[in-house]
N, C-alpha and C positions, 0 to 999 in steps of 0.2 A: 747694556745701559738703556732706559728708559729716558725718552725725550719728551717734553709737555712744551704747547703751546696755546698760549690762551690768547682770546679774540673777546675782548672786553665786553661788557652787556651793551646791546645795541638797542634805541628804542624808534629807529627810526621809520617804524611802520606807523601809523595813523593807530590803528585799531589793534586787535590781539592777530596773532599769524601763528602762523602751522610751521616748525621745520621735518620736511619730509626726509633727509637725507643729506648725508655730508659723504663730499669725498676729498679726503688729503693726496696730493699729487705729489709720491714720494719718490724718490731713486733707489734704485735694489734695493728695495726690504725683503727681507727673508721670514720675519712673522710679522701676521698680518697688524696693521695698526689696530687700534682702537680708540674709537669716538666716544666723546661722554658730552652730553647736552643739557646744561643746567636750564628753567627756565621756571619764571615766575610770571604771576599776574601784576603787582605790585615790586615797588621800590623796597618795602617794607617785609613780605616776604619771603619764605624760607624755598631755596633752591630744590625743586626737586630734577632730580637727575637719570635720564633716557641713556642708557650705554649701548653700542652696537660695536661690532667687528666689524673690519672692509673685507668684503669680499674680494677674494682674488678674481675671479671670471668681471666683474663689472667695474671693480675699481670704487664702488658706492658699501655705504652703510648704510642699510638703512632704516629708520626708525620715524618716529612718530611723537612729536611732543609741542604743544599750545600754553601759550603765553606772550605777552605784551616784552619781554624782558629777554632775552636768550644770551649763553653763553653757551662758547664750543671748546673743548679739548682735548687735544689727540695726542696717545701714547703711541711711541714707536719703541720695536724691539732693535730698531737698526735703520742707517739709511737716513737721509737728510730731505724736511719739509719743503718743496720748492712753493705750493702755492695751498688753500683748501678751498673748494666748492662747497656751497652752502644750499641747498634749495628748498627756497622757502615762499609759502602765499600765505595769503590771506583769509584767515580762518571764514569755513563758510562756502569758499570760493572752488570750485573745481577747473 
């Protein structure tokens, strides 16, 4: 079975931001998750959407996607969500 968990649109950056990488902190999975990162400039909007797989060796997905807007969420083939890291700046910014 497939499990999805969404983490609402967040806009509480000031400016646009960059999310580099998410990692879901799951129990025994046995394939690997996958992240999908919706993200917009505007309210208004059409979501385009960044997918990545977790790596097993780092535990991270990683990916790359810019907008003022982001949404995160992760299918699991197995294994229950305890928490998910997000890492994300401020576009621009290294």
């Amino acid at each position: 079975t497939t499990r999805e968990i969404f983490i609402p649109d967040s806009d509480g950056f000031p400016s646009i931001s960059m999310v580099r990488r998410v990692r879901p902190k799951v129990d025994s999975w046995t394939v690997a998750p996958v992240v999908t990162v919706s993200s917009r400039m505007n309210e208004d909007d059409t979501p385009v959407d960044t997918t990545a797989t977790v790596s097993s060796a780092t535990g991270w997905a990683d990916l790359r996607t810019t907008g003022r807007y982001h949404r995160v969420k992760t299918t699991l083939g197995g294994g229950v969500i305890k928490t998910i890291d997000v890492d994300v700046e401020i576009a621009g910014r290294q």
